[in-house]
C-alpha positions in Angstrom: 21.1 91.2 24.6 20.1 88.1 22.4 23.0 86.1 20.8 22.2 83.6 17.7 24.2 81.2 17.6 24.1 78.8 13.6 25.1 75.4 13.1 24.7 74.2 9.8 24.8 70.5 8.5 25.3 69.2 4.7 23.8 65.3 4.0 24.0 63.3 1.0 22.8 60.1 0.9 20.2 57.7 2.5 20.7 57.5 6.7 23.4 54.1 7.1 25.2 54.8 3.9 25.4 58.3 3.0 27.6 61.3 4.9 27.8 64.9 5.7 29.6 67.9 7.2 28.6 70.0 10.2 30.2 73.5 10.5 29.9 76.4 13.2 28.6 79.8 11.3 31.6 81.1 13.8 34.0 79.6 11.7 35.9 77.6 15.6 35.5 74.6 14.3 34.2 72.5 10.8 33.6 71.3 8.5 32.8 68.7 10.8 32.9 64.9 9.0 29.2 63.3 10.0 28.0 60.0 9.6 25.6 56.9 10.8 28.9 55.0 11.3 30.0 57.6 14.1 26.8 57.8 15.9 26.4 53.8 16.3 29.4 51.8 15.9 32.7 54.4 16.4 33.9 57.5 15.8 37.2 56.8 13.9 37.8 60.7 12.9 34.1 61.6 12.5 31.6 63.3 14.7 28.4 63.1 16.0 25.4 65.2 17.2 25.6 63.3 20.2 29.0 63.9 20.3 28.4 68.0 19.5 25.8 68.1 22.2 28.2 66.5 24.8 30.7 68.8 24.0 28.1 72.1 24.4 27.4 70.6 27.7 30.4 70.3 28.8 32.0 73.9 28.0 28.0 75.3 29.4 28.9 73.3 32.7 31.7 74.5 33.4 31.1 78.2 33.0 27.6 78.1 34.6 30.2 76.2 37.5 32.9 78.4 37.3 30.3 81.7 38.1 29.0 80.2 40.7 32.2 79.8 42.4 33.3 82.8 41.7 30.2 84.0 44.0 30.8 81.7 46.9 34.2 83.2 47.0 36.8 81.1 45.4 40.1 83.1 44.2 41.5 80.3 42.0 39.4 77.8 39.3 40.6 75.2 37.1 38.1 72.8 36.0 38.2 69.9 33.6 35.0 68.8 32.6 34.0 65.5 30.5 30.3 64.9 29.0 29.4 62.0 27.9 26.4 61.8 25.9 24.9 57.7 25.4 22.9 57.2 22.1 20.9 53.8 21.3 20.2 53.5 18.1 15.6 53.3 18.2 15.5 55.1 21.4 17.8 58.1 20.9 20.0 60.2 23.6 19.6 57.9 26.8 22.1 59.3 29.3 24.6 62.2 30.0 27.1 62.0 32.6 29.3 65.0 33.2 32.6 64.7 35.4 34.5 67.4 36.6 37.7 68.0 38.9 38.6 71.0 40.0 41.6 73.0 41.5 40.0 75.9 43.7 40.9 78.0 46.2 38.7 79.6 48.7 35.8 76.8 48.8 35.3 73.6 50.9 34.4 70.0 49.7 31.2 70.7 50.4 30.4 74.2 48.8 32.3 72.6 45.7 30.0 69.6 45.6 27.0 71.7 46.4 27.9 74.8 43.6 28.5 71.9 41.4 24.9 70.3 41.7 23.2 73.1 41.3 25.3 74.1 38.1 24.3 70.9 36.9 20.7 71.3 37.0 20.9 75.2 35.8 23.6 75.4 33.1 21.4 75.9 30.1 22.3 72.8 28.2 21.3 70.9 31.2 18.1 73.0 31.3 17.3 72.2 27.6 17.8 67.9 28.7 15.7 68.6 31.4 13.2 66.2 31.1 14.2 64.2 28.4 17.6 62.7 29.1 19.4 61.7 32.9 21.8 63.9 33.5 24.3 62.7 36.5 27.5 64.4 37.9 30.5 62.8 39.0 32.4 65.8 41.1 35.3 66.4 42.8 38.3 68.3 44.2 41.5 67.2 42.6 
């Protein structure tokens, strides 16, 4: 079965100067302040869609991780995962780099470096990247 899922974004104003709002149609989060400010100079409160998109990846990762655990036969998962998505202004989204430590039982060093890899490259945030932006992985057992 198909899910939709809506964002929705409200501008006013000309690109450095003007502002908007992003909400989710699911009513978690939003209205989301939105700004030139906070994609190129700092966030101070604000948002980004850079900023959005890292945080999709991030909460993608580490469920597409946390199944395939599961199937290799790990009893306990806690995993903190960080995104961080790198815009330059011109060029766009340059860079993602998602970290993650994990407390899990029932998997070795390697299995949980492997299962991590290959979550990487097959959550489906990191599929729709694919091709467009490096995506690296910094892993590891807490």
């Amino acid at each position: 079965m198909a899910l939709d899922s809506t964002g929705r974004a409200h501008w006013e104003g000309d690109l450095t100067s003007g502002s908007g709002t992003a909400t989710l149609d699911s009513g978690a989060a939003g209205p989301m302040q939105v700004t030139w400010k906070a994609r190129s100079e700092e966030h101070a409160g604000l948002t980004s869609p850079e900023e959005l998109i890292a945080a999709a990846h991030a909460a993608c990762y580490s469920m597409a991780f946390s199944g395939r655990l599961v199937k290799a036969g790990a009893t306990s998962i806690t995993l903190d995962t960080e995104a961080t998505a790198t815009f330059v202004p011109g060029e766009g989204i340059t860079a993602m780099v998602l970290t993650v430590r994990g407390k899990v039982d029932g998997v070795s060093a390697e299995d949980f470096a492997d299962l991590a890899e290959d979550a990487k490259a097959n959550c489906p945030v990191s599929q729709a990247l694919k091709g467009n932006v490096p995506i690296t992985l910094d892993a590891s057992l807490a």
